[in-house]
C-alpha positions, -999 to +999 in steps of 0.1 A: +555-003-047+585-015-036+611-033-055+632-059-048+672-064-050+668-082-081+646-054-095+670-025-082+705-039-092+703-075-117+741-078-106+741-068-075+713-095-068+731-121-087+766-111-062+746-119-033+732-148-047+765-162-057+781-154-019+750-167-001+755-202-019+792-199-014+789-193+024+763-215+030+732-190+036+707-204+019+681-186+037+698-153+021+683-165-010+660-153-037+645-185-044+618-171-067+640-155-089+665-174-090+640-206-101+631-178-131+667-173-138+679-211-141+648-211-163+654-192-184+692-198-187+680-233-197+654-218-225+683-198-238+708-226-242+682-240-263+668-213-284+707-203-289+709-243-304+686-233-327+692-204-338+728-220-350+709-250-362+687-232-384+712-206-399+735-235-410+704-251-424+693-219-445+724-214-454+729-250-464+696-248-482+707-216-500+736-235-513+715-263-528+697-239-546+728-227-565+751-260-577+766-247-598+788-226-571+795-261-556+817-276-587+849-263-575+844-255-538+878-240-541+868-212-565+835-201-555+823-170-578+812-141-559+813-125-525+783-141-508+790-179-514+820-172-493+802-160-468+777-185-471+803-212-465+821-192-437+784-189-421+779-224-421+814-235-410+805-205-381+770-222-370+785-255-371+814-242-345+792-225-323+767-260-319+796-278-314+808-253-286+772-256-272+769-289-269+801-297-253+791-271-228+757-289-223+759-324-235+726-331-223+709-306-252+717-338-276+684-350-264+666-326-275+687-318-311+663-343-331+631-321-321+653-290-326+664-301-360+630-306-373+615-278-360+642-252-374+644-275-410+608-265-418+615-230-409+645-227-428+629-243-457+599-216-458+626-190-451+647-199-484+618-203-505+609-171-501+648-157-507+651-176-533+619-170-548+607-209-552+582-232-542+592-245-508+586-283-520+617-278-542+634-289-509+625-319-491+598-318-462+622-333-434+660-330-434+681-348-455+707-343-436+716-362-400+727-344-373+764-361-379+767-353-412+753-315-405+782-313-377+804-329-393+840-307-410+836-315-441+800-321-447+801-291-473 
């Protein structure tokens, strides 16, 4: 069998892809392969989205099911609320980062949003040990308010 430069060397490959656009070569290039890679950068930018979207969101469902660490958001009891609240104000910073890199993933953050609510929601019930329709079937929250500083 014999293997290509992009199955020898995944950096090497991507060096001579880089210089073969940069000089003009296109026939240098791995056109297969690189059609996979742009793939699957674009899947990743995505699933990256929402991973961030639905940690903030079990994490922000987490927090509903404890209010009375929300009365003084100054003075949260205990260890883990703070790093509940540092994990959302984290997830929040790295969508925001995301889509400023790739303002065009907006048009897919509604379909996103509602794909990684219901997951959270199962997700939390079973932390949390209740009935997942304690928590609302679609998100009560709107992608602005979820982004926003001080939505917590």
């Amino acid at each position: 069998m014999k293997f290509s430069a992009y199955d020898r060397d995944y950096h090497q490959w991507l060096e001579a892809q880089i210089r073969a656009i940069q000089t003009a070569q296109f026939h240098q290039l791995d056109t297969h392969h690189l059609i996979e890679e742009l793939k699957a950068v674009a899947k990743r930018d995505k699933r990256d989205l929402g991973f961030h979207l639905k940690r903030m969101l079990y994490y922000q469902l987490r927090w509903q099911c404890h209010p009375e660490r929300r009365k003084f958001p100054r003075l949260r009891p205990g260890p883990r609320y703070g790093i509940w609240h540092s994990t959302i104000q984290d997830s929040r910073e790295h969508i925001r980062r995301i889509l400023a890199d790739s303002p065009s993933l907006r048009d897919h953050l509604e379909a996103i949003l509602a794909q990684e609510y219901a997951q959270a929601r199962l997700d939390v019930a079973q932390t949390e040990g209740v009935r997942p329709a304690i928590f609302p079937r679609t998100c009560k929250w709107s992608l602005q308010d979820l982004l926003a500083e001080d939505q917590d």
